[in-house]
C-alpha positions as CSV (number, residue, x, y, z in Angstrom):
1,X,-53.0,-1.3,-2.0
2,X,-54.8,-3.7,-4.5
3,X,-51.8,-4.5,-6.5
4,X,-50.0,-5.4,-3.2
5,X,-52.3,-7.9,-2.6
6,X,-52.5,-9.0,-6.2
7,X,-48.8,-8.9,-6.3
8,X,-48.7,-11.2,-2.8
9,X,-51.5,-13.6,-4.5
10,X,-49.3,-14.1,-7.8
11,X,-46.2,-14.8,-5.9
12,X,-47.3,-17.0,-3.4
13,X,-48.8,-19.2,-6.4
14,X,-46.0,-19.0,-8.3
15,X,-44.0,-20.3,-5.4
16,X,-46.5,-23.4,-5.2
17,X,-46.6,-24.0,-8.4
18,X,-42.4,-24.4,-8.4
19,X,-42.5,-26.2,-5.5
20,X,-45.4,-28.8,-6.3
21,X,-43.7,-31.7,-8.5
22,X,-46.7,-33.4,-10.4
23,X,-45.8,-36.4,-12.8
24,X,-47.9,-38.4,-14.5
25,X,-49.1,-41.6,-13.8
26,X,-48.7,-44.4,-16.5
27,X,-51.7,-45.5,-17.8
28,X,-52.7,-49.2,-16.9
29,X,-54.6,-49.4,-20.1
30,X,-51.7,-49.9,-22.2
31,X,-49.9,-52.8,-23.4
32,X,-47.4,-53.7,-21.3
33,X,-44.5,-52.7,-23.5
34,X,-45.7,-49.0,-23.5
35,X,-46.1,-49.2,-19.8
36,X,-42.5,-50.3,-19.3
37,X,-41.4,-47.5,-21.6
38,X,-43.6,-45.0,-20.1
39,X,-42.3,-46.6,-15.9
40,X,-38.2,-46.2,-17.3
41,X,-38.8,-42.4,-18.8
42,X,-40.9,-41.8,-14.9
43,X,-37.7,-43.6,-13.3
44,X,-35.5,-40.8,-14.7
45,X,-38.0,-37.9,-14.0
46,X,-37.7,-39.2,-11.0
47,X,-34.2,-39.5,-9.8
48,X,-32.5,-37.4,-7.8
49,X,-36.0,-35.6,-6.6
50,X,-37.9,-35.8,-3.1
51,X,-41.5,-37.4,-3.0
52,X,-43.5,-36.8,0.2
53,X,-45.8,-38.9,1.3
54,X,-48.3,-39.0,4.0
55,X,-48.1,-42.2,6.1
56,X,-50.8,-43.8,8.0
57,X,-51.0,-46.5,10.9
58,X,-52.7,-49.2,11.2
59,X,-55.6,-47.9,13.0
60,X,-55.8,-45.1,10.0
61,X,-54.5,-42.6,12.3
62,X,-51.8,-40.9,11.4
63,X,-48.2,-41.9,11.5
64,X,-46.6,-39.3,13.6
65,X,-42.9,-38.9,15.2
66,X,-41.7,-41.9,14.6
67,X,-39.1,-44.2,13.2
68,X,-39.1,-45.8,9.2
69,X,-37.1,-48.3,7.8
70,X,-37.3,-48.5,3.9
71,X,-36.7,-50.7,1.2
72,X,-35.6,-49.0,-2.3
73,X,-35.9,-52.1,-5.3
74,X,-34.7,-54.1,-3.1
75,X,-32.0,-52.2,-1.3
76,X,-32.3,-51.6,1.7
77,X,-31.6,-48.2,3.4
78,X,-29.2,-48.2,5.7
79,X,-30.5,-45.8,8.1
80,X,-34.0,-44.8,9.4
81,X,-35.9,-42.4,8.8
82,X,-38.6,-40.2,10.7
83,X,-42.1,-39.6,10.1
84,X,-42.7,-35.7,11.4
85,X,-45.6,-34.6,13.2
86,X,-48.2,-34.4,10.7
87,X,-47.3,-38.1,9.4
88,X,-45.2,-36.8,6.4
89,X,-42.4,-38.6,5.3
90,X,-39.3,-37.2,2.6
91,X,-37.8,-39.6,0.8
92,X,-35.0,-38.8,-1.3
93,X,-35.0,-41.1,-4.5
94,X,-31.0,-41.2,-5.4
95,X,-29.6,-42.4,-8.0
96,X,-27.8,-45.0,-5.9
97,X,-31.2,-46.8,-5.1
98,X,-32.7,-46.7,-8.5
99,X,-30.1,-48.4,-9.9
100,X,-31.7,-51.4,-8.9
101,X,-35.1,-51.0,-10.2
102,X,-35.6,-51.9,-13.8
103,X,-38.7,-49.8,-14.6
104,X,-41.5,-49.8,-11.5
105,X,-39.6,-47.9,-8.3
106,X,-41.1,-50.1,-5.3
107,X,-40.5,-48.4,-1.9
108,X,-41.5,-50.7,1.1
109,X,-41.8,-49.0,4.5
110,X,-41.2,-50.9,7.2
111,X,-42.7,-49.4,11.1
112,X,-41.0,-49.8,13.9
113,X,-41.8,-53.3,15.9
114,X,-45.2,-53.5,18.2
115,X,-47.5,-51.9,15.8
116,X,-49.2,-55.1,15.0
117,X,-50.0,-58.6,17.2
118,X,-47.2,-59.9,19.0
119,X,-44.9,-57.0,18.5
120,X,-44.7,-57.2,14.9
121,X,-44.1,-54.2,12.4
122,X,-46.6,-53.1,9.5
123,X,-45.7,-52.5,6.3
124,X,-46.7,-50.1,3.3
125,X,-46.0,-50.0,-0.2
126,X,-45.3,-46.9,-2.5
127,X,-44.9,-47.3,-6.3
128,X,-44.3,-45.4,-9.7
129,X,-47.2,-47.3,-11.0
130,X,-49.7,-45.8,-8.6
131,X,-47.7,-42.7,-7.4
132,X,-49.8,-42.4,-4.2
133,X,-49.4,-39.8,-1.6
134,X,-51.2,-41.3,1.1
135,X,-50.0,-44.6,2.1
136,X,-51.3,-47.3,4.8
137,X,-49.6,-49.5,7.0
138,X,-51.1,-53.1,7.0
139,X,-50.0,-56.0,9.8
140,X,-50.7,-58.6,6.8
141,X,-47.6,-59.5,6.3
């Protein structure tokens, strides 16, 4: 019975561990040369994979059920997306939408309208420079 449950133990961290995608930040400390280099070799680790971040209204409450509009290097997407119903948000980085980025990926997310004064939307920034998972909307626009 003991090696069933050490067996369980192993497997289920073994399955995190696959699953959990951890890249390294670029160090700010560097000169800015090295921190270009070390932003395009990110960029292609990068492409192609999903990032999941956890999204955050104004009030610091969470983001939950609702609509996204995002901005990849500029481009925007097309369609919106949806924030499920612990606040998380996938976002598939394609190769489509990196193509515009020269180093630094810059995702703006863009709420839906009314979440600030006079029916404005908030807005949130994501980038490989930071590589934060939690991210907050702010109505300073």
């Amino acid at each position: 019975m003991r090696y069933i449950i050490i067996i369980c133990i192993y497997f289920l961290y073994s399955v995190g561990y696959v699953n959990s995608q951890n890249f390294e930040k670029c160090s700010s400390n560097n000169n800015s040369f090295e921190i270009d280099e070390c932003l395009k070799k990110l960029k292609s680790k990068l492409m192609n994979k999903d990032i999941k971040l956890i999204i955050h209204s104004t009030d610091n409450s969470l983001y939950k059920n609702k609509n996204i509009f995002l901005n990849i290097c500029g481009k925007n997407i097309n369609r919106y997306k949806y924030t499920d119903r612990d606040g998380h948000l996938n976002i598939k980085l394609d190769s489509k939408y990196l193509v515009n980025c020269k180093a630094k990926i810059d995702v703006n997310i863009i709420s839906e309208f009314g979440l600030c004064p006079k029916g404005k939307y908030a807005k949130a920034t994501w980038s490989s420079l930071e590589l934060n998972d939690l991210t907050y909307f702010s109505c300073s626009n």
